[in-house]
C-alpha positions in Angstrom: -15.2 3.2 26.7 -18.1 1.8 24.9 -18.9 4.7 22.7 -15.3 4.4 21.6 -16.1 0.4 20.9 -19.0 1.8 19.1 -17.5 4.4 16.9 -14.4 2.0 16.3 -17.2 -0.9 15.6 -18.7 1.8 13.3 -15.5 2.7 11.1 -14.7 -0.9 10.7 -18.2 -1.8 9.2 -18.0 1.8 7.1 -14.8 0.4 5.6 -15.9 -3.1 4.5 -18.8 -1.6 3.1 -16.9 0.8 1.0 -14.1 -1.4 0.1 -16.4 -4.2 -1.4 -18.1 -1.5 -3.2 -15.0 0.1 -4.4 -13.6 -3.1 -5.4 -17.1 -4.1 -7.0 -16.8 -0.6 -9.5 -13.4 -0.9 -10.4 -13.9 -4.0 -11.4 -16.8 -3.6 -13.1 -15.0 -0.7 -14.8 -12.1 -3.4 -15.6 -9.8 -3.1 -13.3 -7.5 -6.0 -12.1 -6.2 -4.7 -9.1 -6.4 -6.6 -5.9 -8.6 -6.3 -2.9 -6.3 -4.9 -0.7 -6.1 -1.5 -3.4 -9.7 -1.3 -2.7 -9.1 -0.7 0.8 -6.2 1.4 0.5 -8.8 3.1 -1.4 -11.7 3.5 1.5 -8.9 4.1 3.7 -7.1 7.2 1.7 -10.6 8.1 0.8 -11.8 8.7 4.6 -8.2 10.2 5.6 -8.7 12.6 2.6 -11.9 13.7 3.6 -11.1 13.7 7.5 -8.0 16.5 7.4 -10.1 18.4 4.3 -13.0 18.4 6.5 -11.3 19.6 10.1 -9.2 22.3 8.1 -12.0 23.8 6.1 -15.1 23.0 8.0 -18.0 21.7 6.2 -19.4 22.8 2.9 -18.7 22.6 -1.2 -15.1 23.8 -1.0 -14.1 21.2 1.6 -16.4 18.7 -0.6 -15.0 19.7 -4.0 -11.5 19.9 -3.2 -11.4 16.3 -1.1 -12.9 15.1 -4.2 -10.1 16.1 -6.2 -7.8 14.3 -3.8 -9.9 11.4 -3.8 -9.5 11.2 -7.9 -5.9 11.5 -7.4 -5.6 9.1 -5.0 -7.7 6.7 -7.2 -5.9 7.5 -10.1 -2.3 6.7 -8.7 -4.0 3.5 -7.0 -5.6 2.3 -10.1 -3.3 4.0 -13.0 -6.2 5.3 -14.7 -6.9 8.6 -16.4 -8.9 11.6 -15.1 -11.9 10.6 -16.9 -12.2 7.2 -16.0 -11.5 8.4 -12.3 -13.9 11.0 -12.8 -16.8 8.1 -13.7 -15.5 5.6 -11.2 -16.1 7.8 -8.2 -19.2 8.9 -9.5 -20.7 5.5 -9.7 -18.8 4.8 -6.2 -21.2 8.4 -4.8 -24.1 6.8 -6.2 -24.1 3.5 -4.9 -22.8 4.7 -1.5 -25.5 7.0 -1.5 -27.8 4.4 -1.9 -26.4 1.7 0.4 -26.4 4.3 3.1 -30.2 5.0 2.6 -31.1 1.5 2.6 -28.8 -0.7 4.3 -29.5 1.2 8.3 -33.3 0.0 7.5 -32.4 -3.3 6.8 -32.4 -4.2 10.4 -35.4 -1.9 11.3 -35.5 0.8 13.9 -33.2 0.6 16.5 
């Protein structure tokens, strides 16, 4: 029971961090949608990348072709262009990337 509070405790605190930085990017990149496509957005995102993942397994195919979903997904969400997509989820890769290196040190080991 408690590593399923855990990983539950774990998904919830994944999905706040990505919506506000989601939310934080597209609006940076002038976008007016609300909060509540950003975590439409983190939510599609992790679905997207959960089925790709269990049907293909690990790797750059998986990766490359969730990615593709993912840009759909943000460009029907946010009614943007390929391009703009394209640059949003990049920055979004970036500072996730980073946030994930830095914020589990924040609170020192465990």
């Amino acid at each position: 029971m408690a590593s399923i509070v855990g990983t539950l405790l774990t998904f919830v605190i994944a999905l706040i961090i990505s919506m506000l930085i989601i939310y934080v990017i597209v609006t940076f990149f002038g976008e007016k949608e609300s909060i509540s496509t950003a975590i439409l957005a983190a939510l599609i995102g992790t679905v997207i990348y959960t089925v790709i993942y269990s049907l293909l397994g690990q790797g750059l195919i998986a990766a490359f072709i969730a990615g593709i979903a993912w840009l759909l997904a943000l460009q029907v969400l946010y009614k943007i262009g390929w391009i703009k997509s394209l640059v949003i989820a990049g920055v979004i890769w970036i500072v996730t990337s980073i946030v994930g290196w830095v914020l589990p040190t924040l609170t020192g080991p465990l």
